[in-house]
PDB file of N, CA, C and O in Angstrom:
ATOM      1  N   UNK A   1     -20.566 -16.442   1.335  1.00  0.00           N
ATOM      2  CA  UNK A   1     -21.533 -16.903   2.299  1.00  0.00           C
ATOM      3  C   UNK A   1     -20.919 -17.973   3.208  1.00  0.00           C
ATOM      4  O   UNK A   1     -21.155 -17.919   4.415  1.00  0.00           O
ATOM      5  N   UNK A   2     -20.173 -18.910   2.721  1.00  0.00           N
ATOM      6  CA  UNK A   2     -19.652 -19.934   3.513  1.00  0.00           C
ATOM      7  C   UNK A   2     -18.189 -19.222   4.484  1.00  0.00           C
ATOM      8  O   UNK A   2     -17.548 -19.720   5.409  1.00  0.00           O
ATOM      9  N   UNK A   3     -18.094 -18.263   3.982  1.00  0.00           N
ATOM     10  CA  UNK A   3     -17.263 -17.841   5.007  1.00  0.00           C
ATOM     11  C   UNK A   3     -17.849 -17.021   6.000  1.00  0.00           C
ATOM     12  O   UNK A   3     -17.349 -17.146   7.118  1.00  0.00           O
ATOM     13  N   UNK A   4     -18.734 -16.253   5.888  1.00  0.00           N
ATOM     14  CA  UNK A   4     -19.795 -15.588   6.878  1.00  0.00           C
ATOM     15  C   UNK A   4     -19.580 -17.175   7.877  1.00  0.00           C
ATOM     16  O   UNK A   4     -18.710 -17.387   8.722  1.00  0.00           O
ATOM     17  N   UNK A   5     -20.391 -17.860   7.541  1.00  0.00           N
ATOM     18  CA  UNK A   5     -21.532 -18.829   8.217  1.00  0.00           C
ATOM     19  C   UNK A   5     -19.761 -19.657   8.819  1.00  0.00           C
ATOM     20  O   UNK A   5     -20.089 -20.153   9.897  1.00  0.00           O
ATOM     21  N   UNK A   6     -18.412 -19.941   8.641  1.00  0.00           N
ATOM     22  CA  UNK A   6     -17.591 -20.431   9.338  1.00  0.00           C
ATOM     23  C   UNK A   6     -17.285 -19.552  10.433  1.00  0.00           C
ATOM     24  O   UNK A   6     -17.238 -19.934  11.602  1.00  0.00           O
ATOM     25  N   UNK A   7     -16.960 -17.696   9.832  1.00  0.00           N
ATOM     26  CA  UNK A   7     -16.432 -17.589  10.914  1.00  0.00           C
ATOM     27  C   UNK A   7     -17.607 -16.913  11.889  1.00  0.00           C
ATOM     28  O   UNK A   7     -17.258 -15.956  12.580  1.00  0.00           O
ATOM     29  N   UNK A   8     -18.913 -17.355  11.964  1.00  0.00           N
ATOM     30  CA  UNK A   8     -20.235 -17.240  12.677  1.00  0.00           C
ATOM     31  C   UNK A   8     -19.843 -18.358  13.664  1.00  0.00           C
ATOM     32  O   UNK A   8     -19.796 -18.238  14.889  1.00  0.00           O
ATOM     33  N   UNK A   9     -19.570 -19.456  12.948  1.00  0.00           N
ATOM     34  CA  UNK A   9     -18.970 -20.609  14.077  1.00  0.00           C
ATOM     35  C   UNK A   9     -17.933 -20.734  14.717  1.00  0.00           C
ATOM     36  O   UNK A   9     -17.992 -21.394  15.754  1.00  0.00           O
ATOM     37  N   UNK A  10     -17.006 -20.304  14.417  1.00  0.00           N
ATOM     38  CA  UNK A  10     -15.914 -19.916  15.003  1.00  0.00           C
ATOM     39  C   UNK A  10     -16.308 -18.552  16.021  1.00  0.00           C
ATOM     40  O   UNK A  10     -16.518 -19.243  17.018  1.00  0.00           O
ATOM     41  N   UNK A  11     -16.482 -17.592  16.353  1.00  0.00           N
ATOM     42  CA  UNK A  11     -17.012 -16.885  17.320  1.00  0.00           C
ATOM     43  C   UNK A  11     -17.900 -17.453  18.020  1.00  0.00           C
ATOM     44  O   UNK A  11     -17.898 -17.248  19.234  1.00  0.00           O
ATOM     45  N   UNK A  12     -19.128 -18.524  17.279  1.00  0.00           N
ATOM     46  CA  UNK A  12     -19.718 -19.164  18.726  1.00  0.00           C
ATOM     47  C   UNK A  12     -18.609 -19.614  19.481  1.00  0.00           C
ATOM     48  O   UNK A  12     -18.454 -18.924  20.488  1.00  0.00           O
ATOM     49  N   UNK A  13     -17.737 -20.576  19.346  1.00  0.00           N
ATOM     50  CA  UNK A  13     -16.798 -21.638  19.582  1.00  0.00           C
ATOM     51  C   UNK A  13     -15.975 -20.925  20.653  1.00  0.00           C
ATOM     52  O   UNK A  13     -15.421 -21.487  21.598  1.00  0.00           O
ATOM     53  N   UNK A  14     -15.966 -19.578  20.379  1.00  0.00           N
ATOM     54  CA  UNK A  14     -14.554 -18.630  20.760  1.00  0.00           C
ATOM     55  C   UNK A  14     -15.448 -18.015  22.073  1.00  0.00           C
ATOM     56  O   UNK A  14     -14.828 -17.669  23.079  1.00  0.00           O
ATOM     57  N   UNK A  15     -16.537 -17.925  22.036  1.00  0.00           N
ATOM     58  CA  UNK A  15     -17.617 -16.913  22.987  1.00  0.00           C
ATOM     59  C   UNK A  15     -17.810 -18.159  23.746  1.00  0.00           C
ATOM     60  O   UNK A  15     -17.453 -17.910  24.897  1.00  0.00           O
ATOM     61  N   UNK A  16     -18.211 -19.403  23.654  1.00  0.00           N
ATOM     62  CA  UNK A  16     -18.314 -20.438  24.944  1.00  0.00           C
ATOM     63  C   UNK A  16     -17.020 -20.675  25.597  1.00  0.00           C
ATOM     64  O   UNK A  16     -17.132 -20.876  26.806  1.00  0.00           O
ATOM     65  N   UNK A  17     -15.946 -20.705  25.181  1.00  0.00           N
ATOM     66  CA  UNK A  17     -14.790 -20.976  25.632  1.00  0.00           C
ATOM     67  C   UNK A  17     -14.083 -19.629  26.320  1.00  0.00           C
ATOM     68  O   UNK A  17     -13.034 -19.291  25.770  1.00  0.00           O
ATOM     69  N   UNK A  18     -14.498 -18.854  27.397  1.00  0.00           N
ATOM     70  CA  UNK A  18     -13.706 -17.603  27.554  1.00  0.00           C
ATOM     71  C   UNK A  18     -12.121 -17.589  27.909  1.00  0.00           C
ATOM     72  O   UNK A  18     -11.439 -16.568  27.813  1.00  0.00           O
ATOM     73  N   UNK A  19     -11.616 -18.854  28.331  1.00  0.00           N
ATOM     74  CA  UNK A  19     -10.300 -18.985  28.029  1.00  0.00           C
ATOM     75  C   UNK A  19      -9.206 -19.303  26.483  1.00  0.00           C
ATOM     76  O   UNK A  19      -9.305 -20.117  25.565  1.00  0.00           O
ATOM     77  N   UNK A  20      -8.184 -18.193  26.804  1.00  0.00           N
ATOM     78  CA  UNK A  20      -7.530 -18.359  25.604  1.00  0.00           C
ATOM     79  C   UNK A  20      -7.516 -19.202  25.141  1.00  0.00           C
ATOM     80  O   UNK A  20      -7.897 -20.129  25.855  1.00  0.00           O
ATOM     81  N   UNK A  21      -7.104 -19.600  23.680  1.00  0.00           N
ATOM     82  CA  UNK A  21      -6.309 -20.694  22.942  1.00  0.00           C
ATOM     83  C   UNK A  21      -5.487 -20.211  22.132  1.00  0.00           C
ATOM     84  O   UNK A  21      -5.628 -19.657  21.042  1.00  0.00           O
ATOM     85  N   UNK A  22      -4.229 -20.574  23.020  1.00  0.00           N
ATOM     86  CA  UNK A  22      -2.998 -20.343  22.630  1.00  0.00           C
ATOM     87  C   UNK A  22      -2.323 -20.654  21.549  1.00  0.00           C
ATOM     88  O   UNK A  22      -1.743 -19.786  20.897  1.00  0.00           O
ATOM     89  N   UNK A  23      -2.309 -22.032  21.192  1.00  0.00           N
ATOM     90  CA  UNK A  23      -2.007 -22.408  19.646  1.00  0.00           C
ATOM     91  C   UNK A  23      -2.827 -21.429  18.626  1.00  0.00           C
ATOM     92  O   UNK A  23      -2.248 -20.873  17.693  1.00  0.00           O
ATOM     93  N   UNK A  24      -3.842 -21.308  18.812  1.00  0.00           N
ATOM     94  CA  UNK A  24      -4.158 -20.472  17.860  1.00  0.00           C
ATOM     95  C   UNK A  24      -3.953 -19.045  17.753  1.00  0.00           C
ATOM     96  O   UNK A  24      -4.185 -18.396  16.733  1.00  0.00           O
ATOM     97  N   UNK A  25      -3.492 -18.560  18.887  1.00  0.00           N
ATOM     98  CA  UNK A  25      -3.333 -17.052  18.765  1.00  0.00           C
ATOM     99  C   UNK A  25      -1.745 -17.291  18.602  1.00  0.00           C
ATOM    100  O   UNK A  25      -1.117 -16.380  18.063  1.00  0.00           O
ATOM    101  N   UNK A  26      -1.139 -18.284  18.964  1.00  0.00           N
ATOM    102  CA  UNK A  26       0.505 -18.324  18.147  1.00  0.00           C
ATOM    103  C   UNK A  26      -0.152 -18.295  16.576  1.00  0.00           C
ATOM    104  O   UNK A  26      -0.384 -17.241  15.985  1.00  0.00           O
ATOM    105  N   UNK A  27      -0.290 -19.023  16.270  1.00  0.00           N
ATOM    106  CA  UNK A  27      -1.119 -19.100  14.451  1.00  0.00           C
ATOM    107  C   UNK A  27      -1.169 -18.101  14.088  1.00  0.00           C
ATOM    108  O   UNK A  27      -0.431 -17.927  13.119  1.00  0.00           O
ATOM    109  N   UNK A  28      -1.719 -17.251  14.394  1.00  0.00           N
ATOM    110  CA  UNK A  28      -2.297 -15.822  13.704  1.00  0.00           C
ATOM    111  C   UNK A  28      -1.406 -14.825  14.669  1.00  0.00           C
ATOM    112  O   UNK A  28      -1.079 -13.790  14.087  1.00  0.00           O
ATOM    113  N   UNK A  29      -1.131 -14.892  15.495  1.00  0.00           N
ATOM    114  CA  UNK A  29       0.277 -13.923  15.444  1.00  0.00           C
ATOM    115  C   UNK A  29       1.571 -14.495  14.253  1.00  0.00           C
ATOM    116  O   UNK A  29       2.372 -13.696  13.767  1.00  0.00           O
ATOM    117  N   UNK A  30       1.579 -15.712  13.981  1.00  0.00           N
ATOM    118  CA  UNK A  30       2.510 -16.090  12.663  1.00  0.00           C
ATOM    119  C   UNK A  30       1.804 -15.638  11.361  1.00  0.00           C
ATOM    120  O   UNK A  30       2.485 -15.240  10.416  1.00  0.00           O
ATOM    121  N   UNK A  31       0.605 -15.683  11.299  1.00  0.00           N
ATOM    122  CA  UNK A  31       0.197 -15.809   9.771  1.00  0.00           C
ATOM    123  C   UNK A  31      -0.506 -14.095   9.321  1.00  0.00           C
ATOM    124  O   UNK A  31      -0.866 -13.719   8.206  1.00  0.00           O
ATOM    125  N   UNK A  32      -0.515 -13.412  10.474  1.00  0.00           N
ATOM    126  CA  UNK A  32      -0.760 -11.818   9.752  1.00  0.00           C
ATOM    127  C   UNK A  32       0.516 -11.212   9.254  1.00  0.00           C
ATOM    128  O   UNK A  32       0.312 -10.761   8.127  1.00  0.00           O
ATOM    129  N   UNK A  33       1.555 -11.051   9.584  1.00  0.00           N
ATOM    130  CA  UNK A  33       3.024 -10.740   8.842  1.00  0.00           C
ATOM    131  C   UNK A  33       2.735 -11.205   7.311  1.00  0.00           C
ATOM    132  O   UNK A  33       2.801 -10.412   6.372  1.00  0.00           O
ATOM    133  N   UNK A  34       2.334 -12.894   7.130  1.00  0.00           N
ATOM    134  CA  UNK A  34       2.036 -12.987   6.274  1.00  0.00           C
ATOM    135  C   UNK A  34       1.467 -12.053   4.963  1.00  0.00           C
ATOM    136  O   UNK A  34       1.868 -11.438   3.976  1.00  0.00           O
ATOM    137  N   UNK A  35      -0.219 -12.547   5.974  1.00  0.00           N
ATOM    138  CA  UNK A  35      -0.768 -11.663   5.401  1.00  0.00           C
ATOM    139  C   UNK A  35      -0.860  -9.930   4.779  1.00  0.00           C
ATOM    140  O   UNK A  35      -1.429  -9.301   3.886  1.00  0.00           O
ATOM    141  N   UNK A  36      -0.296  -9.794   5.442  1.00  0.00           N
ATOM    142  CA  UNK A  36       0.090  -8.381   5.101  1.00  0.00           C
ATOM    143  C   UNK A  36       1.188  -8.171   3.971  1.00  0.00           C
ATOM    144  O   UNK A  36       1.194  -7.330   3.072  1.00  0.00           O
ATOM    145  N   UNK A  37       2.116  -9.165   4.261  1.00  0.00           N
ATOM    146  CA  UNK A  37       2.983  -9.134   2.867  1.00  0.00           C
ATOM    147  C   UNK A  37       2.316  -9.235   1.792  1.00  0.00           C
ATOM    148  O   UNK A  37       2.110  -8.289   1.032  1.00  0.00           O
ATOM    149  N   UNK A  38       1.916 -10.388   1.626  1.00  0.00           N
ATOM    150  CA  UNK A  38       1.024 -10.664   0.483  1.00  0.00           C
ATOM    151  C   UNK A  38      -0.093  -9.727   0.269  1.00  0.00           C
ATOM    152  O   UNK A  38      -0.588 -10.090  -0.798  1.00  0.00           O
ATOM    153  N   UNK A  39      -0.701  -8.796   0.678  1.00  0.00           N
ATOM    154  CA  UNK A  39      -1.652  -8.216   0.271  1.00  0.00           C
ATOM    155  C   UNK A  39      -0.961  -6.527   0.023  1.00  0.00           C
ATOM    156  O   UNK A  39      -1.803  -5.693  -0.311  1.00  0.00           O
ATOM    157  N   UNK A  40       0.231  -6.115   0.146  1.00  0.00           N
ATOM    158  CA  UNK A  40       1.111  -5.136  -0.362  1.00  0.00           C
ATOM    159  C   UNK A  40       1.900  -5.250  -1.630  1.00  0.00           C
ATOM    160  O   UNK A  40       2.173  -4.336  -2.408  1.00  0.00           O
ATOM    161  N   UNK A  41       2.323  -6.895  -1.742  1.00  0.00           N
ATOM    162  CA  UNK A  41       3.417  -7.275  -3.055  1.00  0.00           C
ATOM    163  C   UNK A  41       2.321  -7.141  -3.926  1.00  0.00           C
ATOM    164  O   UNK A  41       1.124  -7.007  -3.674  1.00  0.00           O
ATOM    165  N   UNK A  42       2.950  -7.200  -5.030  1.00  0.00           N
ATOM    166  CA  UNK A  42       2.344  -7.177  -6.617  1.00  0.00           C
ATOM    167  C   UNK A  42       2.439  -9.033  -6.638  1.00  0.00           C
ATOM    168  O   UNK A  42       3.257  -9.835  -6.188  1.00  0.00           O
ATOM    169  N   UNK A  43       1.345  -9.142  -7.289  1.00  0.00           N
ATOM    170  CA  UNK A  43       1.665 -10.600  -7.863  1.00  0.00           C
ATOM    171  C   UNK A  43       2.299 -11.162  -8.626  1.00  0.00           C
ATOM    172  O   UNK A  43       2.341 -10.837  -9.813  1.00  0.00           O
ATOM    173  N   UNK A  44       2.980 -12.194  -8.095  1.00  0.00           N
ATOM    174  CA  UNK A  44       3.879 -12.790  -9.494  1.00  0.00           C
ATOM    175  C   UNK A  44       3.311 -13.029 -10.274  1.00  0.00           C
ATOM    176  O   UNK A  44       2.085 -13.122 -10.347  1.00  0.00           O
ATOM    177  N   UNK A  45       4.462 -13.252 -11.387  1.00  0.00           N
ATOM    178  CA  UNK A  45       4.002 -13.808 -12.412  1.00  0.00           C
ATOM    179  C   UNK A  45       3.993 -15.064 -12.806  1.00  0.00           C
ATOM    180  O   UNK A  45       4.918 -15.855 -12.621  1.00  0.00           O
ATOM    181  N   UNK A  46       3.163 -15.255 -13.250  1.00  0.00           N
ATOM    182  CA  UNK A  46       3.476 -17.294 -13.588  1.00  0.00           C
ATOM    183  C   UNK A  46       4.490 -17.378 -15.082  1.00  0.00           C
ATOM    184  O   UNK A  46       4.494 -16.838 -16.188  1.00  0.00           O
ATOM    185  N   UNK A  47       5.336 -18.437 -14.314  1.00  0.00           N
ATOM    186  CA  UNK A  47       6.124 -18.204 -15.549  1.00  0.00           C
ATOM    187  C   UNK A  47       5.624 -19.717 -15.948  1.00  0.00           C
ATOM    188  O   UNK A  47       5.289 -20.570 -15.126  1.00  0.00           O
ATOM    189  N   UNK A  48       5.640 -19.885 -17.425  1.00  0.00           N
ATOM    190  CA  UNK A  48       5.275 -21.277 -18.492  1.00  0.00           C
ATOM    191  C   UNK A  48       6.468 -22.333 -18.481  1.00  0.00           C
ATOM    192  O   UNK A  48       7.584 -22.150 -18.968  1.00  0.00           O
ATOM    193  N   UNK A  49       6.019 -23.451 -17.841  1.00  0.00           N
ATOM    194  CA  UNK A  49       6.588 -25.264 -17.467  1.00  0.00           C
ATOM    195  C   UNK A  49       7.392 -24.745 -18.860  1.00  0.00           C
ATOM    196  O   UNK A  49       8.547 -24.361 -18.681  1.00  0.00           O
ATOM    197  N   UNK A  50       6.998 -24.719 -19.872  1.00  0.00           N
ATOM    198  CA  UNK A  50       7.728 -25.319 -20.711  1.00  0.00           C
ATOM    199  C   UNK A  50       7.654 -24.100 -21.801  1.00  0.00           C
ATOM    200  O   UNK A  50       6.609 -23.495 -22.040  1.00  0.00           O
ATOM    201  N   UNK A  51       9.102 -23.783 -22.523  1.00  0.00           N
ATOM    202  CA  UNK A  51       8.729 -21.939 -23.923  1.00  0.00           C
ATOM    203  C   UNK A  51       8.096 -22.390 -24.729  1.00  0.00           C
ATOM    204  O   UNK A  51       8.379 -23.448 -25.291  1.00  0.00           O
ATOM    205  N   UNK A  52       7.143 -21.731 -24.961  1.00  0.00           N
ATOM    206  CA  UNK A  52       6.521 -21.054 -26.053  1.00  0.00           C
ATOM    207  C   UNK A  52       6.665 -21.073 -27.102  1.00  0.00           C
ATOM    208  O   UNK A  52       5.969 -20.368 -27.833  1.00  0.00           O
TER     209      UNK A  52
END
């Protein structure tokens, strides 16, 4: 729900402003590569501070 209702605000924010914002579309042209990695890899594993 709290993410509904942020990015509800964030599209108001984005719909009054009809000019770009550039820092942020650098951002998320950096951070979907990301994303996409991470949501293809398998998750690591946590390995234990200290054996067992």
């Amino acid at each position: 729900r709290r993410w509904n209702e942020a990015w509800a605000e964030f599209k108001r924010a984005q719909a009054e402003s009809p000019a770009p914002d550039r820092p942020l579309q650098w951002y998320l042209r950096r951070l979907e590569p990301l994303c996409l990695q991470m949501a293809t890899e398998p998750t690591p594993v946590a390995e234990p501070l200290v054996p067992l």
